[in-house]
Each structure stands twice: as structure tokens, then as C-alpha cells.
PyMOL CGO cylinders between C-alpha atoms (Angstrom):
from pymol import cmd
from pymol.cgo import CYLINDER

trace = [
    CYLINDER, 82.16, 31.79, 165.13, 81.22, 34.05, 167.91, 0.3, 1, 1, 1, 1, 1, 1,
    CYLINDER, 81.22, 34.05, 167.91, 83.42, 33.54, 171.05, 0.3, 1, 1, 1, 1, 1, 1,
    CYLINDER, 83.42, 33.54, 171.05, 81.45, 34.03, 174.24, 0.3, 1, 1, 1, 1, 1, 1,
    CYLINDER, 81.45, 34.03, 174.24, 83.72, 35.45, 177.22, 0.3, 1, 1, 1, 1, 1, 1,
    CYLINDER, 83.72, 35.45, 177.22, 83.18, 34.23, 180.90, 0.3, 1, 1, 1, 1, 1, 1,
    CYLINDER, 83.18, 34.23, 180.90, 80.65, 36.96, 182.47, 0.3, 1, 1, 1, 1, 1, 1,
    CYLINDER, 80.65, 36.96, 182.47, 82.67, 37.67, 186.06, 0.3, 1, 1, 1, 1, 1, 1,
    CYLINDER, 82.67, 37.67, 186.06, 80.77, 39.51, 188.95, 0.3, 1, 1, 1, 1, 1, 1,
    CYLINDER, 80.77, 39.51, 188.95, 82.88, 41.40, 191.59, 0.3, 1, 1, 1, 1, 1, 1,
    CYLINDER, 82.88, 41.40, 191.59, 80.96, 42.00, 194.74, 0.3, 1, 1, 1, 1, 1, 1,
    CYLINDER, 80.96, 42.00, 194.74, 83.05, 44.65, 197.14, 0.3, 1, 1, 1, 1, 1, 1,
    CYLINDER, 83.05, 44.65, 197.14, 84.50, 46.22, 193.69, 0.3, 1, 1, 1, 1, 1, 1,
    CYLINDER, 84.50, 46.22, 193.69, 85.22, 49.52, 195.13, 0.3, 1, 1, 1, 1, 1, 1,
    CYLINDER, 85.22, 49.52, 195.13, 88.40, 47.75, 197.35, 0.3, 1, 1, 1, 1, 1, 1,
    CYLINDER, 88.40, 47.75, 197.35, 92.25, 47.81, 196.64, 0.3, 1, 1, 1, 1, 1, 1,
    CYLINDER, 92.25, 47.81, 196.64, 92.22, 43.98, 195.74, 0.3, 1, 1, 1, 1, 1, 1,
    CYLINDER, 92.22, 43.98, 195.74, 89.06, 43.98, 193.90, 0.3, 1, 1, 1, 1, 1, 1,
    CYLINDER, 89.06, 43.98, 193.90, 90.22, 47.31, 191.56, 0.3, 1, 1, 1, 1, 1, 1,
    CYLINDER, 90.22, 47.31, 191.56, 93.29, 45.62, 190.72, 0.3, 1, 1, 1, 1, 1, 1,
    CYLINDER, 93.29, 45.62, 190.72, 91.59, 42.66, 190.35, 0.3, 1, 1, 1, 1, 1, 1,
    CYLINDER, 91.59, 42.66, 190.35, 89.13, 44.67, 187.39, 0.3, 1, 1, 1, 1, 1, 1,
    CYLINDER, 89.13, 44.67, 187.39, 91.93, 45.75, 185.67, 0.3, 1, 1, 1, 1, 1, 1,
    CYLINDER, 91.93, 45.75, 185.67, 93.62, 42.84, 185.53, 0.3, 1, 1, 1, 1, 1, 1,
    CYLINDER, 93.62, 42.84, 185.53, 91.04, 40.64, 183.71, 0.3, 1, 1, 1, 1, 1, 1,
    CYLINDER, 91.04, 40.64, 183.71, 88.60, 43.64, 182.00, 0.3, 1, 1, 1, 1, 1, 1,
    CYLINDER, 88.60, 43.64, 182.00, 89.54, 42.27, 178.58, 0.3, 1, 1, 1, 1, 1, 1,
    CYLINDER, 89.54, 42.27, 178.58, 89.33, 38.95, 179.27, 0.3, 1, 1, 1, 1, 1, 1,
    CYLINDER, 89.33, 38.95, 179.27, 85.91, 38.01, 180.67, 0.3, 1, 1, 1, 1, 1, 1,
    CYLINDER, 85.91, 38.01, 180.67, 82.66, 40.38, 180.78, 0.3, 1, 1, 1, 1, 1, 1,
    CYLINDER, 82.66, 40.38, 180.78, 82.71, 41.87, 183.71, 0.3, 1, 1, 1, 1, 1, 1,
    CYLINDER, 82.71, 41.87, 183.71, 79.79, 43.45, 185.91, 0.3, 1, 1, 1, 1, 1, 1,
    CYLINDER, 79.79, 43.45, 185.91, 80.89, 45.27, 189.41, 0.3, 1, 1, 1, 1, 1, 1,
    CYLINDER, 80.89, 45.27, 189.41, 78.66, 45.67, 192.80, 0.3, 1, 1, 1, 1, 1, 1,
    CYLINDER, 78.66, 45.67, 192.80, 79.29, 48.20, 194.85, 0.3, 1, 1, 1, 1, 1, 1,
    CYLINDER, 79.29, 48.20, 194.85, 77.13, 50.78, 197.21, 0.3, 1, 1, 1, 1, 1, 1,
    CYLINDER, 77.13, 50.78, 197.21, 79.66, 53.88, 195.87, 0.3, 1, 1, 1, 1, 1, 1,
    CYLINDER, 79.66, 53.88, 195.87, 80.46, 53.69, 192.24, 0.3, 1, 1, 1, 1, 1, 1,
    CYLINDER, 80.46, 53.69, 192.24, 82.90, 57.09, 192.70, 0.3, 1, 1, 1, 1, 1, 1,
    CYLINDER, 82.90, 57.09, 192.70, 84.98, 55.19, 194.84, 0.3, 1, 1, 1, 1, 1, 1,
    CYLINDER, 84.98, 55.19, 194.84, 85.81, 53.25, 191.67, 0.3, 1, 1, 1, 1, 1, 1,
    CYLINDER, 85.81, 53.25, 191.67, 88.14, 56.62, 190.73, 0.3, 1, 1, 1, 1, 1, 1,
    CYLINDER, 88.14, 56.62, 190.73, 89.99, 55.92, 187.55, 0.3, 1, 1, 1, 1, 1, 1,
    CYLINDER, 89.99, 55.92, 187.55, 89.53, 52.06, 188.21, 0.3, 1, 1, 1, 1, 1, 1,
    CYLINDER, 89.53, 52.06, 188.21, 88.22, 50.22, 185.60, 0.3, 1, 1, 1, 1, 1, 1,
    CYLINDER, 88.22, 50.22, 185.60, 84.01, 50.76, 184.78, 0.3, 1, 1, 1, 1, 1, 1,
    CYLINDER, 84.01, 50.76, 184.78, 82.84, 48.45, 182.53, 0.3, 1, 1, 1, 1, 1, 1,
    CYLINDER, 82.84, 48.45, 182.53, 78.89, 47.58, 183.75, 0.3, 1, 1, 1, 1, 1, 1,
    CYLINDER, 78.89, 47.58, 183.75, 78.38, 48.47, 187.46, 0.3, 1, 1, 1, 1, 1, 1,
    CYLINDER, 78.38, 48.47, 187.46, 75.73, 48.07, 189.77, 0.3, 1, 1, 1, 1, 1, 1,
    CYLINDER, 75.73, 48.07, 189.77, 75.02, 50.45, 192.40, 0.3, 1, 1, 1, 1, 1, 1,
    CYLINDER, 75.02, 50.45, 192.40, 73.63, 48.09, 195.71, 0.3, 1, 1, 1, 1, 1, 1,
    CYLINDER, 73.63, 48.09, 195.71, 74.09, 46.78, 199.05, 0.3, 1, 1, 1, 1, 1, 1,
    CYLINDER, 74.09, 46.78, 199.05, 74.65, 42.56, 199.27, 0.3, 1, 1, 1, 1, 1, 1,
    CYLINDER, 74.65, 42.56, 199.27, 72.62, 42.49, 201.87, 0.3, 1, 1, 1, 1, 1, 1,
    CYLINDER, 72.62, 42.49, 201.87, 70.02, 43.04, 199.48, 0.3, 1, 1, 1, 1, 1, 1,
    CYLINDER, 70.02, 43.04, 199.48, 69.06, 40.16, 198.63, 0.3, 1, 1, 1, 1, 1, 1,
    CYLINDER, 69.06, 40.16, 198.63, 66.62, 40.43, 195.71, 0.3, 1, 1, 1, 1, 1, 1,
    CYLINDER, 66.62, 40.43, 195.71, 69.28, 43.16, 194.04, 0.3, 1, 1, 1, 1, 1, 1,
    CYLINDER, 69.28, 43.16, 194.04, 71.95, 40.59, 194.55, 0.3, 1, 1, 1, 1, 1, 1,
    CYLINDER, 71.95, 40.59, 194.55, 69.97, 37.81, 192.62, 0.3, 1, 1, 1, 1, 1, 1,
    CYLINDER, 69.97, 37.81, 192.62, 69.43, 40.04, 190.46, 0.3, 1, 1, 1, 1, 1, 1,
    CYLINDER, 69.43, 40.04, 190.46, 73.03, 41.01, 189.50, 0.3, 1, 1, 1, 1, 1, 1,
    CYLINDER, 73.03, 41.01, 189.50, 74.07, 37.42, 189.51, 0.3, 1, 1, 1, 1, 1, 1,
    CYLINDER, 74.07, 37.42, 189.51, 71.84, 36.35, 187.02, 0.3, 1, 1, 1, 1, 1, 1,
    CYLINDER, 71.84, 36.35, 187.02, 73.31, 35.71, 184.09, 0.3, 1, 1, 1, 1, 1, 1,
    CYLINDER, 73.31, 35.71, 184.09, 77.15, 35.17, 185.75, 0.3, 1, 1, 1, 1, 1, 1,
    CYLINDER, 77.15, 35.17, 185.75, 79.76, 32.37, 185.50, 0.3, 1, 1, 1, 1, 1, 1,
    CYLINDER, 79.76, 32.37, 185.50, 81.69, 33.42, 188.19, 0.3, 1, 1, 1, 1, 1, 1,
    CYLINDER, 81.69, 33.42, 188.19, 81.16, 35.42, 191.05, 0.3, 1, 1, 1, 1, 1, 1,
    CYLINDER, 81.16, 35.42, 191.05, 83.95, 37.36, 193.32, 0.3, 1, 1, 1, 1, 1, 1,
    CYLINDER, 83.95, 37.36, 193.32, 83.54, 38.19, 196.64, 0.3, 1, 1, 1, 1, 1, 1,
    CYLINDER, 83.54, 38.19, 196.64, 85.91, 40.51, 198.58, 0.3, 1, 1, 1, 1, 1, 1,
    CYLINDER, 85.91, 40.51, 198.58, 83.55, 42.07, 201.09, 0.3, 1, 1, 1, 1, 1, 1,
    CYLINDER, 83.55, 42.07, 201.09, 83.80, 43.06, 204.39, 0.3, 1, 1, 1, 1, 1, 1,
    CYLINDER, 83.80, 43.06, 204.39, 85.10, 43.75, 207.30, 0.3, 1, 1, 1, 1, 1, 1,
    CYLINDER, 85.10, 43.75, 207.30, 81.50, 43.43, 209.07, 0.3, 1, 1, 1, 1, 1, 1,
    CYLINDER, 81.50, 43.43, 209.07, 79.04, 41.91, 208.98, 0.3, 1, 1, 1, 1, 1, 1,
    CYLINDER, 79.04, 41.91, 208.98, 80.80, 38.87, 207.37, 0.3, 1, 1, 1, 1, 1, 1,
    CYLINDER, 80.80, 38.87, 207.37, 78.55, 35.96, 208.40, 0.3, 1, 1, 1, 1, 1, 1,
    CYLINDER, 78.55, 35.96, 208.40, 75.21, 38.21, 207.42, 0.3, 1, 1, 1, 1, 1, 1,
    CYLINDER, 75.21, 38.21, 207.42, 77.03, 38.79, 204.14, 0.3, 1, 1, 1, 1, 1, 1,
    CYLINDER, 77.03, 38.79, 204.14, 78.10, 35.50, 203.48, 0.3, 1, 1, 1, 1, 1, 1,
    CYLINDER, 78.10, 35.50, 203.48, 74.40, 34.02, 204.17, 0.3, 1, 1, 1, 1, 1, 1,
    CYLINDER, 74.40, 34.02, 204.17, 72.91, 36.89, 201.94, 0.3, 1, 1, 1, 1, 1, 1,
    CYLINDER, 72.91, 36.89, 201.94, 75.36, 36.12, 198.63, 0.3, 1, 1, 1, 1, 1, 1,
    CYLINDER, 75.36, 36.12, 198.63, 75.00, 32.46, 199.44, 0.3, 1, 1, 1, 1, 1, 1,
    CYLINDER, 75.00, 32.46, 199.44, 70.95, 32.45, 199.29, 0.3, 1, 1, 1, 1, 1, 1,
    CYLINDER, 70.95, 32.45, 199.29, 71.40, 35.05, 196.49, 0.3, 1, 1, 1, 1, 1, 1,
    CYLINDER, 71.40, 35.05, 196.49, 73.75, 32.47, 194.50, 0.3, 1, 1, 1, 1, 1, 1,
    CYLINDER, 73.75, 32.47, 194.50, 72.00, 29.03, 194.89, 0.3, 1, 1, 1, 1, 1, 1,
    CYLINDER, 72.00, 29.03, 194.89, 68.77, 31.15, 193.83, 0.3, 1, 1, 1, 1, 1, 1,
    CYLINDER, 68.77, 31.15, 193.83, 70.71, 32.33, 190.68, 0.3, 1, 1, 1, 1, 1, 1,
    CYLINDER, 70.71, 32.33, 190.68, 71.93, 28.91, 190.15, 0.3, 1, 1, 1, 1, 1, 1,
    CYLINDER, 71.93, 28.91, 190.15, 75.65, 30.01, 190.14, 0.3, 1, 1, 1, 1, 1, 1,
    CYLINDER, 75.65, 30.01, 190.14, 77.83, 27.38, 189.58, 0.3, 1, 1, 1, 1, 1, 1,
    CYLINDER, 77.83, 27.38, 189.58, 81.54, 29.08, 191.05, 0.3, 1, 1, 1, 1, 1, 1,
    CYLINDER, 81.54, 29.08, 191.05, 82.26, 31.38, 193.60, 0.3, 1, 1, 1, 1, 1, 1,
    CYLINDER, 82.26, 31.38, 193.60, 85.20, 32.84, 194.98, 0.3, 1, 1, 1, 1, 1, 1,
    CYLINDER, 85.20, 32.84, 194.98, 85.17, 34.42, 198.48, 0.3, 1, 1, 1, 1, 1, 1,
    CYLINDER, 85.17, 34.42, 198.48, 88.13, 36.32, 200.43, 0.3, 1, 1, 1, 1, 1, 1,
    CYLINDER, 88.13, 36.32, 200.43, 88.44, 35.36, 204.13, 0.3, 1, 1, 1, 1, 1, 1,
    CYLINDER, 88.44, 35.36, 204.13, 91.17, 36.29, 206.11, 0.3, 1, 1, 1, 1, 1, 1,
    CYLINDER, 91.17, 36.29, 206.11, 94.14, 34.38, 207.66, 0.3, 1, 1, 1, 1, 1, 1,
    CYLINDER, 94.14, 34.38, 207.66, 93.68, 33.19, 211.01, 0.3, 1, 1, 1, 1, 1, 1,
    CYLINDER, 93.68, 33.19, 211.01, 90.39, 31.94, 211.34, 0.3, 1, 1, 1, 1, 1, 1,
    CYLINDER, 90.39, 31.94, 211.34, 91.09, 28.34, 211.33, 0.3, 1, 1, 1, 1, 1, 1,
    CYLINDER, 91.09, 28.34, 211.33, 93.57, 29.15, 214.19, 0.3, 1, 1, 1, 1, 1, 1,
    CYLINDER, 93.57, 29.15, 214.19, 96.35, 28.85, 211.72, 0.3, 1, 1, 1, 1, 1, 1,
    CYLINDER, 96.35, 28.85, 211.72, 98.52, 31.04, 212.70, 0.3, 1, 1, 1, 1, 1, 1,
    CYLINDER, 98.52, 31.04, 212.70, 101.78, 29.77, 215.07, 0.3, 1, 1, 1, 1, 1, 1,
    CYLINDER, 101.78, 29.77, 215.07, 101.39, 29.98, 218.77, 0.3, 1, 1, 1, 1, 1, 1,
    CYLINDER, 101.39, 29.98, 218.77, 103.58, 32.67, 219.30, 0.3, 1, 1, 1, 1, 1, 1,
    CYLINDER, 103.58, 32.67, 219.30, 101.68, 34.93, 216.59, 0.3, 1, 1, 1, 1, 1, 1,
    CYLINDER, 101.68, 34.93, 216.59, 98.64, 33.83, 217.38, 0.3, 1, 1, 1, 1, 1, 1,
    CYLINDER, 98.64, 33.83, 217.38, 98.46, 35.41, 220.95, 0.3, 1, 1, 1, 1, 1, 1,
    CYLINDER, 98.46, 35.41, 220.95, 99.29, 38.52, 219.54, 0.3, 1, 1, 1, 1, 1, 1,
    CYLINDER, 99.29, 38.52, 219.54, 96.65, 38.36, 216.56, 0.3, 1, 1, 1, 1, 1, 1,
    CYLINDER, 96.65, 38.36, 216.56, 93.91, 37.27, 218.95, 0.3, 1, 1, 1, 1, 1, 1,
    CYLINDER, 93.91, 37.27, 218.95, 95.08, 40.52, 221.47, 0.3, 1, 1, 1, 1, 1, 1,
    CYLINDER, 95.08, 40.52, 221.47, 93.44, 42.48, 218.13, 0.3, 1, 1, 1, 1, 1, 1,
    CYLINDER, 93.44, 42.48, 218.13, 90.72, 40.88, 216.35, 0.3, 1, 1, 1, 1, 1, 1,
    CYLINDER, 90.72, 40.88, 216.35, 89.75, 38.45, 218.68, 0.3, 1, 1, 1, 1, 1, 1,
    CYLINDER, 89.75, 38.45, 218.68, 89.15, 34.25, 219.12, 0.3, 1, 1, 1, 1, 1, 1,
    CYLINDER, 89.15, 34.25, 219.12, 87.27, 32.62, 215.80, 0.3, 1, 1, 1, 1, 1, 1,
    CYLINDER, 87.27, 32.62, 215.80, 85.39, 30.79, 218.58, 0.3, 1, 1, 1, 1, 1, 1,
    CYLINDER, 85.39, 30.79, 218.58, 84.21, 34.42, 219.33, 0.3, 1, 1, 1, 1, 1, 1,
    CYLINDER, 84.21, 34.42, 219.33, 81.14, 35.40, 216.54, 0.3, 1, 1, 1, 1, 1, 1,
    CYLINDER, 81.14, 35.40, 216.54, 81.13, 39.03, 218.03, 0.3, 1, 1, 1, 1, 1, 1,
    CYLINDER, 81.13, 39.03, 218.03, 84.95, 39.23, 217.39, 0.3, 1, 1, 1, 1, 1, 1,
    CYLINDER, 84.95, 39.23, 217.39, 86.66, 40.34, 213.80, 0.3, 1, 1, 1, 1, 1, 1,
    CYLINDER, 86.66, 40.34, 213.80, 88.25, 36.69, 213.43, 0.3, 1, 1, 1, 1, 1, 1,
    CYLINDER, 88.25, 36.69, 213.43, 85.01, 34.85, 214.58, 0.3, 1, 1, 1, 1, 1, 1,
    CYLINDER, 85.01, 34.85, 214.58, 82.70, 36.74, 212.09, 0.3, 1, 1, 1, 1, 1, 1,
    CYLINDER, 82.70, 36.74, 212.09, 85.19, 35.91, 209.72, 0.3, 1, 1, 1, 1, 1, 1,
    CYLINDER, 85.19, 35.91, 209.72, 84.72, 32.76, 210.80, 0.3, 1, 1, 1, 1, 1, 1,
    CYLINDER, 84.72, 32.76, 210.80, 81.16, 32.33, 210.59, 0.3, 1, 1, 1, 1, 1, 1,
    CYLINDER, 81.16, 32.33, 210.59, 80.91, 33.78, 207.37, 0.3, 1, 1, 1, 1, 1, 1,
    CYLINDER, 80.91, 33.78, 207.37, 83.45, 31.28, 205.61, 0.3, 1, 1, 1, 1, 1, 1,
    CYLINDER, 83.45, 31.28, 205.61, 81.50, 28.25, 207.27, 0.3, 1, 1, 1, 1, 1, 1,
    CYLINDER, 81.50, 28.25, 207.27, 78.62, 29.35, 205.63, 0.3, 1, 1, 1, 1, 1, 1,
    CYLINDER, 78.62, 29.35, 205.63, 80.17, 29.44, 201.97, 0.3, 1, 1, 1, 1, 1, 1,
    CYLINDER, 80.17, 29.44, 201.97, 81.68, 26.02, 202.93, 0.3, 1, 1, 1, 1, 1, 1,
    CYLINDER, 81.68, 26.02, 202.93, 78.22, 24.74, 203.29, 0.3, 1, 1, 1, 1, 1, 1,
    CYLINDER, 78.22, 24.74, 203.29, 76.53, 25.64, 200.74, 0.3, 1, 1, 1, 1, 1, 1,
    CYLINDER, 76.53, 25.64, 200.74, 76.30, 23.81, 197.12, 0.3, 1, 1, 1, 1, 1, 1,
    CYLINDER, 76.30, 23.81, 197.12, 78.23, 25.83, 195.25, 0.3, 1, 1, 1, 1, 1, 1,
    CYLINDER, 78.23, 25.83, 195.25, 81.99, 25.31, 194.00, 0.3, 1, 1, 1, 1, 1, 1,
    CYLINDER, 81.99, 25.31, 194.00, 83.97, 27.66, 196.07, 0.3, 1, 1, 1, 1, 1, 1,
    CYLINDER, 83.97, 27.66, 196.07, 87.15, 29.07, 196.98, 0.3, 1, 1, 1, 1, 1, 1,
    CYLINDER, 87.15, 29.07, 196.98, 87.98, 30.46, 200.35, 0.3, 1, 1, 1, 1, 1, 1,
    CYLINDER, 87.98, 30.46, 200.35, 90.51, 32.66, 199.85, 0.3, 1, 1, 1, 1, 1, 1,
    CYLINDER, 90.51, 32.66, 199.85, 92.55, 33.58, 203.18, 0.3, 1, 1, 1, 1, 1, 1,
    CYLINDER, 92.55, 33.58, 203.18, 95.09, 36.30, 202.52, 0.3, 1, 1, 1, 1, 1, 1,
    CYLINDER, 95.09, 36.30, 202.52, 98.39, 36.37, 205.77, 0.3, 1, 1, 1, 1, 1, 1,
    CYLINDER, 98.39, 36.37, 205.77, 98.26, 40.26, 206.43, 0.3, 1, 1, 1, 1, 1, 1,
    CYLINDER, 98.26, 40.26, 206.43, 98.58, 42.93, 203.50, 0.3, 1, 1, 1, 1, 1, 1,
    CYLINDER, 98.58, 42.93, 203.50, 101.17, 45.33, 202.68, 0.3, 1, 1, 1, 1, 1, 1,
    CYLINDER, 101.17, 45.33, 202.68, 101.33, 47.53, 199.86, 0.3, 1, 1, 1, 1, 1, 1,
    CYLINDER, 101.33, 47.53, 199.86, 104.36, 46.44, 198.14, 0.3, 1, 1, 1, 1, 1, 1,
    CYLINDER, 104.36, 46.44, 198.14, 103.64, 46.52, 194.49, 0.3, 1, 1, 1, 1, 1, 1,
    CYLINDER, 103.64, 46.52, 194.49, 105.40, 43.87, 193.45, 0.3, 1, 1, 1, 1, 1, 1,
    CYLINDER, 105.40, 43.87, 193.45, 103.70, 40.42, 192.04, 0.3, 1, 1, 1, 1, 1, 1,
    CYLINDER, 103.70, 40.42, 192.04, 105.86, 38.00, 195.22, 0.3, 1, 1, 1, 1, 1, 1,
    CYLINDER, 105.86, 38.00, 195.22, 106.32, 34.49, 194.90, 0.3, 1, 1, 1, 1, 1, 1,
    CYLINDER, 106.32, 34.49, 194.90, 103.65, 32.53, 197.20, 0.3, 1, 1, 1, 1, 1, 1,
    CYLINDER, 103.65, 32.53, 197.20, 103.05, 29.73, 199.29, 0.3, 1, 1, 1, 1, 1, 1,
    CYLINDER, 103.05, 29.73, 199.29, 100.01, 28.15, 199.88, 0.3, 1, 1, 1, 1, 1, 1,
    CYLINDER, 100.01, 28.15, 199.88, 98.80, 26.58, 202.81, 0.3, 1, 1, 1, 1, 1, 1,
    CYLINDER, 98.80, 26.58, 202.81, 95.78, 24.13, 203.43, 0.3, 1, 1, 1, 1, 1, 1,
    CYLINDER, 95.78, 24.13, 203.43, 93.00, 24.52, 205.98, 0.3, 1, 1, 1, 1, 1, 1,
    CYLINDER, 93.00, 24.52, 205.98, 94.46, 22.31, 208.47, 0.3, 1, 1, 1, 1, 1, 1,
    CYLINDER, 94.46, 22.31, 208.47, 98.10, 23.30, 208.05, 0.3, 1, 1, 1, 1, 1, 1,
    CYLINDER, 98.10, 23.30, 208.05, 99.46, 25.70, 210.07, 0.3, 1, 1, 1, 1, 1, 1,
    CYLINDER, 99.46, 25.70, 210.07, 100.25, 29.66, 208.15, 0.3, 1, 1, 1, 1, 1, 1,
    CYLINDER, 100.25, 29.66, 208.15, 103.66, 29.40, 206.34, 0.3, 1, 1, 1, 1, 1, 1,
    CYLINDER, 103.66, 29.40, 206.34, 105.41, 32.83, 204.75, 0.3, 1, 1, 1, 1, 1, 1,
    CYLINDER, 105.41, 32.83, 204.75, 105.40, 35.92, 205.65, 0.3, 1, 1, 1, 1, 1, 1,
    CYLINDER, 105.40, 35.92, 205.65, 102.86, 39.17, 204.57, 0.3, 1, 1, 1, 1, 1, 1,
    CYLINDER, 102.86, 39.17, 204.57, 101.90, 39.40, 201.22, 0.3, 1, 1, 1, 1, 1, 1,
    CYLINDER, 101.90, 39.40, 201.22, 101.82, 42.53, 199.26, 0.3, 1, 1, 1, 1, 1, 1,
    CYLINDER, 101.82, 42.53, 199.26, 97.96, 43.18, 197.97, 0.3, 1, 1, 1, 1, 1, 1,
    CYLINDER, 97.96, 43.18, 197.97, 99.02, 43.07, 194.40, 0.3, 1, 1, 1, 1, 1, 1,
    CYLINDER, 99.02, 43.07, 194.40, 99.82, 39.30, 194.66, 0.3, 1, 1, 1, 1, 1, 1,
    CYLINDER, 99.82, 39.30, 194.66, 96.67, 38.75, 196.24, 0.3, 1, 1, 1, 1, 1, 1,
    CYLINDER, 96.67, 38.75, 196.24, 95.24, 40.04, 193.18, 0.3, 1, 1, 1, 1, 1, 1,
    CYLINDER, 95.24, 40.04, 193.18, 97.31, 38.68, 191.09, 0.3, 1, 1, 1, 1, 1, 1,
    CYLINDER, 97.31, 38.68, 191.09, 96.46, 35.25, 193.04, 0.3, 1, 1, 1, 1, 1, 1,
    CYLINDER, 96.46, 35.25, 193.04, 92.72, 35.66, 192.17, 0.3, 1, 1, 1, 1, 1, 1,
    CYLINDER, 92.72, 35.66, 192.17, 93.23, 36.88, 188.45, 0.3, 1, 1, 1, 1, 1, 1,
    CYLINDER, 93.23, 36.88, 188.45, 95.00, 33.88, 188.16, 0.3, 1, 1, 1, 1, 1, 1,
    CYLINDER, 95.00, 33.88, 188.16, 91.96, 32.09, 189.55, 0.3, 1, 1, 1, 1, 1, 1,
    CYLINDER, 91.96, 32.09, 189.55, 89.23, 33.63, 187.90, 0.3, 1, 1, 1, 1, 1, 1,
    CYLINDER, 89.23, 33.63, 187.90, 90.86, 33.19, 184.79, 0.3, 1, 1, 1, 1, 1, 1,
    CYLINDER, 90.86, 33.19, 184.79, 91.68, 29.21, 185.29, 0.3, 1, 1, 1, 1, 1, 1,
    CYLINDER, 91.68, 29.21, 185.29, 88.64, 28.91, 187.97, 0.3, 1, 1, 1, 1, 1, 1,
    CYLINDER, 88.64, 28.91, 187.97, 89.16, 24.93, 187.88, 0.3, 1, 1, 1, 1, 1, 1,
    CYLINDER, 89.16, 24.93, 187.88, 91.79, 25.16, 190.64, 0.3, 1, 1, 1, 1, 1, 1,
    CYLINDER, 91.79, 25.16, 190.64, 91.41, 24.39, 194.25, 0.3, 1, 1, 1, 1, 1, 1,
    CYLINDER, 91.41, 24.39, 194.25, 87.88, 23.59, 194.02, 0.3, 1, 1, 1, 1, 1, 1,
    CYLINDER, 87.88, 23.59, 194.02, 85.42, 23.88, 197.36, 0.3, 1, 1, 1, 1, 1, 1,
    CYLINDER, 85.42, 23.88, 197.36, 88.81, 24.34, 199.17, 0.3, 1, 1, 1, 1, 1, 1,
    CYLINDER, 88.81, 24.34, 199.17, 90.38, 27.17, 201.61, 0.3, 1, 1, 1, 1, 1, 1,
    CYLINDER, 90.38, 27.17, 201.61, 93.38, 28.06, 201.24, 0.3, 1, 1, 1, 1, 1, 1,
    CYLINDER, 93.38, 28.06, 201.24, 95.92, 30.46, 202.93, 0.3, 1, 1, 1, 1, 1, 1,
    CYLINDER, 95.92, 30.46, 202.93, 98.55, 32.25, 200.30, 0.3, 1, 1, 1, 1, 1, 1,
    CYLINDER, 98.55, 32.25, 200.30, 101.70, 34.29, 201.97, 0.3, 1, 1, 1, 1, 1, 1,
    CYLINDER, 101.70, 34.29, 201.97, 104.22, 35.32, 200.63, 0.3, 1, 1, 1, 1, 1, 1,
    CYLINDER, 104.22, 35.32, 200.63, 107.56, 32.89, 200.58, 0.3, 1, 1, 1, 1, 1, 1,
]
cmd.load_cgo(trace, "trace")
């Protein structure tokens, strides 16, 4: 009996999440990657690539077709262009699951006291011309749409490379934990890729504990 694998696109494959991400599940789905530089890939995994821009719309459909589940860890501008662009791309390509990385702090999440200093740096998410209301923007736009999704919303990265225990927060609870190391947030969505029927059309903010 022939076993078919889940087909898995990564859009944004060329980042530190996403390339850890590749490796991670390579041998476990069929994987396709979307990127506009495929030598920033390095040693990274290959597998089938595709050389575009997601604001391309009819190369975007075009990649999806065919996909189970699609990735999304794009950015950091234009998020709310990008996130209507894979959205029209996706309904049109009748995708059934996506997964898209945010960012903590849009939801104004964060505690008071960290919050001031956030804002001091990437702005109000009331703002849509700052870095947290673009962020914003673009995650109400995958909420809307009619596709099962995850909102990912990572508390700040370090480069720690261990796998860190995590806590999870909902989108009205305030941000728990402390900064989590970019392997778990790979880790996180290997995890969810792999066993996508988890925290369905939800956001959710992971820290570490």
C-alpha cells in the first residue's frame, strides 16, 4: 500500500525558524519551500524550492496548489499586505490549514510595565504604520478568513539552542514566561505541523517557563 506523506509549504523558508523548521520535518512530510533567495538556504535543507515573492499572488497560488499545510513565517514588513496576499492566494487554492507566525505583543499582551517599554520600539498595535500594528493588521486578516489557522505569537527570541519547556498563553490572557530561544519556537511548530489538529483557528503566545 502506498503511504502518501502530508505535502508542507514553508513561505519565508530562508529564516532561522523556518530552516530549522525544514530540517526538522524533511523526512516526514513532502516539503516545498518559497523564498525570493534560494542561496540564503546555505546548507539548510533543499528538497523542492520555489524561487518568488508572496506578494505575488498568481506565483503563490500556484505553489500552494497541491499542499496540506501551509507555513508562514514572513516578515517584518509589509505584514498586513502579506497576510491579505497568502490569504487570497490560499482560499483560491482551497487550502484547508495554515499556520502563520505573529509576534508577541500585538494583542497588548504584554504587562504594563513591559509594555511601555515595547511600545517605546515598535510602536502601539492601534498604530498600522508601526511594527506592532502591521503585525497587527496582518494577523486580523488570517483570523478572518475561512481557513483553519494558527497564529503563532513568539515572546522575544534568543538564540539559545536548547529545546525549553513552554508556556502558552491565550489571546486574551496577558504574556506569561520569559524569552524563548528560536529553537523551541521551531520545535513548537514541528510539533504542530506534524499533529496540525491542535489549537485550531486560535492565537496563541508560547514563552518560555
Amino acid at each position: 500500500m502506498k503511504i502518501t506523506m502530508t505535502n508542507v509549504l514553508i513561505l519565508g523558508a530562508s529564516g532561522n525558524i523556518a530552516k530549522l523548521v525544514a530540517t526538522q520535518i524533511n523526512k516526514q512530510v513532502t516539503l516545498t519551500q518559497f523564498l525570493r533567495t534560494p542561496s540564503k538556504l546555505g546548507n539548510a535543507v533543499k528538497g523542492r524550492v520555489i524561487t518568488g515573492d508572496v506578494l505575488d499572488e498568481d506565483a503563490l497560488q500556484q505553489a500552494m496548489a497541491g499542499q496540506d499545510i501551509v507555513y508562514a513565517n514572513l516578515g517584518p514588513n509589509p505584514m498586513a499586505k502579506m497576510a491579505a496576499a497568502v490569504i487570497k492566494a490560499a482560499e483560491n487554492a482551497q487550502i484547508k490549514r495554515l499556520i502563520w507566525v505573529a509576534t508577541a505583543g500585538i494583542y497588548n499582551e504584554i504587562a504594563k510595565d513591559g509594555r511601555t517599554q515595547a511600545e517605546a520600539i515598535y510602536g502601539k498595535a492601534d498604530d498600522p504604520n508601526s511594527y506592532f500594528g502591521d503585525e497587527r493588521r496582518g494577523a486580523d486578516i488570517i483570523d478572518q478568513s475561512t481557513i483553519v489557522t494558527t497564529i503563532i505569537r513568539p515572546n522575544a527570541l534568543t538564540n539559545d539552542s536548547a529545546v525549553q519547556e513552554v508556556v502558552i498563553n491565550g489571546r486574551n490572557e496577558q504574556l506569561q514566561g520569559h524569552p524563548i530561544s528560536r529553537a523551541t519556537v521551531a520545535n513548537f511548530i514541528s510539533q504542530l505541523i506534524l499533529n496540525p489538529d491542535q489549537y485550531l483557528n486560535d492565537s496563541i503566545a508560547i514563552s518560555k517557563k
